[in-house]
C-alpha positions as CSV (number, residue, x, y, z in Angstrom):
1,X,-4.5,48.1,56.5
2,X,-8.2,48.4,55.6
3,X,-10.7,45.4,54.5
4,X,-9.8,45.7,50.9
5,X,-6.2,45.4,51.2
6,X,-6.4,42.4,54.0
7,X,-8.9,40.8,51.4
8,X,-6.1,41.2,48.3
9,X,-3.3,40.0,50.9
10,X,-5.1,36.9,51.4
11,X,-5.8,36.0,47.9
12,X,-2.2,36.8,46.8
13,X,-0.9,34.3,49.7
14,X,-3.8,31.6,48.9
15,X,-2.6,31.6,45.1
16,X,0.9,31.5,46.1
17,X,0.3,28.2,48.1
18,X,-1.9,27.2,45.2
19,X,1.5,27.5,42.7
20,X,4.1,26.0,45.0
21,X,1.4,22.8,45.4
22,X,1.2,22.3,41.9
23,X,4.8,22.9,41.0
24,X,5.4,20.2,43.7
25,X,2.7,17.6,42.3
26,X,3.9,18.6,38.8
27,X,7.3,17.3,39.8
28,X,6.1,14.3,41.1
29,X,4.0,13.4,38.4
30,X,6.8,13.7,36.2
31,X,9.5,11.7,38.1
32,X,11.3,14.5,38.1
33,X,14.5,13.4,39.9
34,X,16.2,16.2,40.9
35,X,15.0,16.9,44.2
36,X,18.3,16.7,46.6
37,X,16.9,14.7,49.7
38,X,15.3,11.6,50.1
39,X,12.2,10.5,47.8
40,X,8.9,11.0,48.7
41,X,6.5,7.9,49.2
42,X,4.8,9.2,46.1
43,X,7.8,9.5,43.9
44,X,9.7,6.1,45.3
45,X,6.1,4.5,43.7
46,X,6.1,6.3,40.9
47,X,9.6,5.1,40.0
48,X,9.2,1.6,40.8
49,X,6.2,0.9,39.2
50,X,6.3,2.5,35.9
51,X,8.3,1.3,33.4
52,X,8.0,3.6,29.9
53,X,10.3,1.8,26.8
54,X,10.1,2.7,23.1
55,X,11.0,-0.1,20.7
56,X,11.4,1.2,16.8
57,X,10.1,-1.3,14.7
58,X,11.7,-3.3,11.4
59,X,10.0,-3.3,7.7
60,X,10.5,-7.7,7.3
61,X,9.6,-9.7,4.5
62,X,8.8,-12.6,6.4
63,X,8.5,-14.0,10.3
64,X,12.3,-12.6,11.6
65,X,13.1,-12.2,8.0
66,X,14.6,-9.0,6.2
67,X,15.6,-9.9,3.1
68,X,16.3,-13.5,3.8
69,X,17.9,-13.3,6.7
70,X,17.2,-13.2,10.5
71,X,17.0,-10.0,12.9
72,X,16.4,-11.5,16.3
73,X,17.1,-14.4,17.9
74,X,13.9,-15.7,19.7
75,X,16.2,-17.5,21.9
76,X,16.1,-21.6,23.2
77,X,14.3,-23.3,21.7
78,X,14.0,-21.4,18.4
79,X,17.3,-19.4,17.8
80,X,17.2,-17.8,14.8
81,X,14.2,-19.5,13.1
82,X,12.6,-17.4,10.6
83,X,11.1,-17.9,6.7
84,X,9.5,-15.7,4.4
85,X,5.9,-14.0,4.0
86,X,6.2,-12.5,0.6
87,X,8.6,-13.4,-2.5
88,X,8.9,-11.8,-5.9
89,X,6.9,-12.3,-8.8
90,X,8.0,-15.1,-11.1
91,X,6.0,-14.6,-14.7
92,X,7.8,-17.4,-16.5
93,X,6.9,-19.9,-13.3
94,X,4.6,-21.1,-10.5
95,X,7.3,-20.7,-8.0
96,X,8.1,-16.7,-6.8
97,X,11.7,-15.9,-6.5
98,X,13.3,-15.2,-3.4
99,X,14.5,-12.3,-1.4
100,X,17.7,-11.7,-0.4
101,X,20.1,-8.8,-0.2
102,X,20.7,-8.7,-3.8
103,X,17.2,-8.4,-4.7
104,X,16.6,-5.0,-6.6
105,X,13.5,-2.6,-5.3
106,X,12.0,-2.1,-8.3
107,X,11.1,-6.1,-7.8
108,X,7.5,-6.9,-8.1
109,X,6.4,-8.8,-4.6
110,X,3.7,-11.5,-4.4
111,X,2.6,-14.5,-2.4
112,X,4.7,-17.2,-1.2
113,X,3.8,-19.9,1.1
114,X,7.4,-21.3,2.8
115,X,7.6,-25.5,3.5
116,X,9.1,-24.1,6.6
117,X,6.2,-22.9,7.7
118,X,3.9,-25.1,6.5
119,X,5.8,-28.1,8.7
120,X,5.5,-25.3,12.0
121,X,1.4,-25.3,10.9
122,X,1.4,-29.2,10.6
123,X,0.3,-28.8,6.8
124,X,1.2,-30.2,3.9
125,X,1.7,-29.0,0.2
126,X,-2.1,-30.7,-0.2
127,X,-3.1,-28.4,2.0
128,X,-2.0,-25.4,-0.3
129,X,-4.2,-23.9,-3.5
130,X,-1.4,-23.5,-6.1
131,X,-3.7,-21.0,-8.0
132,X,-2.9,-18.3,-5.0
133,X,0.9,-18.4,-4.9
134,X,3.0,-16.6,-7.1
135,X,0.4,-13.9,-7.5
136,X,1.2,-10.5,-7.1
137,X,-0.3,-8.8,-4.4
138,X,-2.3,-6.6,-6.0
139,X,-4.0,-9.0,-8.1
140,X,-4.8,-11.2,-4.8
141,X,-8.4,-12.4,-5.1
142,X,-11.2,-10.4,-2.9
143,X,-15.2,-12.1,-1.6
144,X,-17.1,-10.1,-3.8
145,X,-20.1,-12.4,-2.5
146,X,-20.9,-15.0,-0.4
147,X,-21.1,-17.1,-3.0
148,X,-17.6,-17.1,-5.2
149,X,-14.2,-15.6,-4.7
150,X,-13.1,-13.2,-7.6
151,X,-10.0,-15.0,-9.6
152,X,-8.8,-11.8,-11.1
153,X,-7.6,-8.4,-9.2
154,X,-10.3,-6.0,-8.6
155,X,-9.6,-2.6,-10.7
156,X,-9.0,0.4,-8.9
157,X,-11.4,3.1,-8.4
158,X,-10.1,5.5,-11.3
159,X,-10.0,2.1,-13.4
160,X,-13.7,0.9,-12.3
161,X,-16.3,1.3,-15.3
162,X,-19.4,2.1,-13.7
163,X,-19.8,4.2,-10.2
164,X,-21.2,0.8,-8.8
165,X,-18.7,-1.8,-9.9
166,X,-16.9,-3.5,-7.6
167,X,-13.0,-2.0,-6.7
168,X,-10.5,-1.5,-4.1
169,X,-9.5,2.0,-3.0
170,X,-6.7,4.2,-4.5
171,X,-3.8,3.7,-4.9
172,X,-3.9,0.2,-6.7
173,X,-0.8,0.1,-8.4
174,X,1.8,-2.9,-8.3
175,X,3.7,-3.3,-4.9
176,X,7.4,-3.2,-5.0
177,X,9.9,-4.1,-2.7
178,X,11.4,-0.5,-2.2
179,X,7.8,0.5,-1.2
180,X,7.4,-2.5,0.6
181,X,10.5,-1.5,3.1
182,X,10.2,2.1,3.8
183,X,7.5,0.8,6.5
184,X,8.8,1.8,9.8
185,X,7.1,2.3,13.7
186,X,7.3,3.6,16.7
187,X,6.3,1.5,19.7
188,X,5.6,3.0,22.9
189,X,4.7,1.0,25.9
190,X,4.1,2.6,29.4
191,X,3.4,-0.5,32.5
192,X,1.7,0.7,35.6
193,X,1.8,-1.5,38.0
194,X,0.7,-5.2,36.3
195,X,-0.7,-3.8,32.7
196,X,0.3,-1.6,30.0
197,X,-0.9,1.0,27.7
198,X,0.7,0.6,24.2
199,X,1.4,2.8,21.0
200,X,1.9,1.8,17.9
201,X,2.9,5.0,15.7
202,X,3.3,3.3,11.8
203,X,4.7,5.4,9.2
204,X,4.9,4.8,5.5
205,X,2.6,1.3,5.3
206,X,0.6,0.8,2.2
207,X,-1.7,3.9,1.5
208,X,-5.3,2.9,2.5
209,X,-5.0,-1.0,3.3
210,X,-5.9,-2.9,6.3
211,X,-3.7,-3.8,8.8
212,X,-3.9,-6.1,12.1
213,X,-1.7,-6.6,14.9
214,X,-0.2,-9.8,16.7
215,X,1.5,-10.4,20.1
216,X,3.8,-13.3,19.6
217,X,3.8,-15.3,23.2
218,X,6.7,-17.5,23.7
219,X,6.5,-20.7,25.7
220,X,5.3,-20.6,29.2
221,X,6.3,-20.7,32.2
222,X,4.8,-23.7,33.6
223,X,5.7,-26.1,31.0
224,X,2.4,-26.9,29.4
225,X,3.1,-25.9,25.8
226,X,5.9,-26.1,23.3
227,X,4.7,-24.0,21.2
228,X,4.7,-20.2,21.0
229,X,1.5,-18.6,20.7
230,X,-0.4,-15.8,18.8
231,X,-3.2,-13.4,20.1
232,X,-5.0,-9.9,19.0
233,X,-2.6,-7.8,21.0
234,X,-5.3,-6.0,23.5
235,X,-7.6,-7.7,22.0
236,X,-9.9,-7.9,18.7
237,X,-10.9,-5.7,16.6
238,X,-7.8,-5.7,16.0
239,X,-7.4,-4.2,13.0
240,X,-6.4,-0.6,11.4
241,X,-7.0,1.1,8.6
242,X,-3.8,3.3,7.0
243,X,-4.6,7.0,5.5
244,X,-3.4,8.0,2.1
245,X,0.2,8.3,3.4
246,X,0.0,4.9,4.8
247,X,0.1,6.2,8.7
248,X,-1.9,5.2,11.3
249,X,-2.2,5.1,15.2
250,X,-2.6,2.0,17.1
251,X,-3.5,1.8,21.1
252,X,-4.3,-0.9,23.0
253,X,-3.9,-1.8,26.6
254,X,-2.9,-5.0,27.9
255,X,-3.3,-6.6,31.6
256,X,0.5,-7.4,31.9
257,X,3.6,-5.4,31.6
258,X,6.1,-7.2,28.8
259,X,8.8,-5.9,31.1
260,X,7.5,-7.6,34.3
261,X,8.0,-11.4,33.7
262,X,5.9,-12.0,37.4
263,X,2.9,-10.2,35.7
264,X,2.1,-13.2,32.9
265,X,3.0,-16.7,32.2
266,X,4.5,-16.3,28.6
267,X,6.9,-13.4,27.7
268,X,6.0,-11.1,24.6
269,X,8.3,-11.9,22.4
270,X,7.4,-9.2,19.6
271,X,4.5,-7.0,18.5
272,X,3.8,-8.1,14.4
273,X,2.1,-5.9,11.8
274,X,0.3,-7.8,9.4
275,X,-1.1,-6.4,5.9
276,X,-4.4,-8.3,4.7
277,X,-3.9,-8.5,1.2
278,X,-7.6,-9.8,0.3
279,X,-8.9,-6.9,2.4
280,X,-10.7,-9.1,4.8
281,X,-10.2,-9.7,8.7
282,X,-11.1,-13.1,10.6
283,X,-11.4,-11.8,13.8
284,X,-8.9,-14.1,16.8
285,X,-7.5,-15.9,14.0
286,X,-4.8,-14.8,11.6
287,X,-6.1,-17.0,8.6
288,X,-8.4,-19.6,7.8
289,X,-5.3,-22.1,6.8
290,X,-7.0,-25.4,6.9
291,X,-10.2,-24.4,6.2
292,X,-9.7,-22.3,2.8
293,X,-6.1,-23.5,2.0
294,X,-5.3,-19.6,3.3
295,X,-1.8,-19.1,4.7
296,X,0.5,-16.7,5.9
297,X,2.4,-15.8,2.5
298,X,-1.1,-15.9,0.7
299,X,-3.7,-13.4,2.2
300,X,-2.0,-12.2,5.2
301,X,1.9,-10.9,5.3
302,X,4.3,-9.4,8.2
303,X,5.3,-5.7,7.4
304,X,6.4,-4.8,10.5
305,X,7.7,-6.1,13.8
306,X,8.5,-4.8,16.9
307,X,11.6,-7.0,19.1
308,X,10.3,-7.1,22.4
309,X,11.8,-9.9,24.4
310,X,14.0,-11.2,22.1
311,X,17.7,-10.5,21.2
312,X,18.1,-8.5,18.4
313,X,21.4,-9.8,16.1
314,X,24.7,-7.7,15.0
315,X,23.4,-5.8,11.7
């Protein structure tokens, strides 16, 4: 054998032990668990420590509401407690009608503000603007300034007179309840070791609208609240932006695994989708309630949620 056939002979070998390492890593890497034999150290972690779960999510017209009824039971203390975030238009009233099973698509939907609610908020009726329920949710009013909130729906763009007028962005028709429920999700969560990397595919949200999304915390461990507990799930910004088919991508990690109840005090209980219907954000708090009169059910609505920790009810 002469020096340039030694010199191929060693090159084939060195890529064929190149191969069969990366075949074997690739199979780790994987949890591939097919392997007759005992586990690996690698693999034994691998499996024990990551825990992938996808959790489809529910178009709701309310906190664990789909059309007036519950889909989840939170479990003690709470049950099945749930109330609406939107209701239907009402033009012969100050009241909105409310969902329920029977309610046809083509309904108009608008703002609502649930006593329910308001007793879980400690507020009052006072503490509620009559002029900004029963309004439809495309005529909710928008800051133009810093000095006056518009009382009338900004037109669309197609619809705005002068290049430079105030508007909101395309499409700016009336919101029905058959658009309203073809929202639907995709949650993927992945937890290595004591945090998480999670996914929130949307589909079908409203075209070009903002969006922000909650982790509802239930009660903790140690007994020092009574009260469940939102945050900015990963933190804020918190908020998305849908494209003109009303899709978008969410990603956030967290530094506990929902799956691991060791790795935090409270449990997630669900991931919630919120639509900002006066296009605005307020950064680690869902709405300025007491301070503008500003509810749930008046500038910021659930769309979406994802059951986490919580048991979902016979359908």
């Amino acid at each position: 054998m002469n020096h340039y056939e030694l010199k191929r002979v060693t090159q084939i070998a060195a890529l064929s032990a190149l191969a069969l390492l990366s075949t074997k890593s690739l199979a780790v890497g994987v949890g591939d668990n097919t392997t007759q034999g005992e586990e690996s150290p690698e693999r034994d972690h691998y499996r024990h420590h990551r825990i992938e779960r996808v959790i489809h999510g529910v178009a709701v017209t309310g906190q664990n509401d789909v059309r007036g009824k519950p889909f989840f039971s939170w479990g003690d203390p709470y049950g099945v407690f749930h109330f609406p975030t939107v209701g239907i238009f009402n033009p012969g009233g100050p009241q909105p009608f409310p969902i329920d099973a029977s309610t046809p698509d083509s309904a108009l939907l608008s703002t609502i503000v649930d006593p329910t609610f308001l007793i879980v908020a400690g507020a009052t009726e006072a503490d509620i603007d009559p002029s900004w329920v029963n309004v439809p949710l495309r005529e909710i009013p928008v800051n133009t300034d810093f000095a006056l909130v518009v009382k009338k729906p900004l037109p669309g763009t197609l619809e705005a007179e002068l290049p430079i007028q105030q508007s909101q962005a395309e499409p700016a028709g009336p919101i029905t309840l058959g658009q309203w429920m073809q929202a639907n999700g995709t949650a993927r969560i992945v937890c290595e070791g004591d945090g998480a990397r999670v996914t929130l595919d949307m589909k079908q949200l409203l075209p070009d609208r903002m969006y922000d999304v909650w982790a509802t915390l239930g009660l903790p461990r140690d007994g020092s609240s009574d009260k469940f507990f939102p945050i900015p799930l990963g933190g804020t910004p918190n908020v998305f932006i849908t494209d003109k088919h009303g899709d978008a991508l969410f990603k956030r990690w967290i530094k506990f695994c929902p799956f691991k109840p060791e790795t935090t005090n409270r449990k997630l209980l669900t991931i919630n989708v919120q639509y900002h219907g006066n296009h605005q954000n307020y950064g680690a708090i869902t709405e300025p309630g007491f301070i503008h009169g500003l509810w749930l059910g008046v500038i910021t609505f659930n769309h979406v949620q994802f059951p986490i920790n919580v048991d979902v009810l016979p359908q």
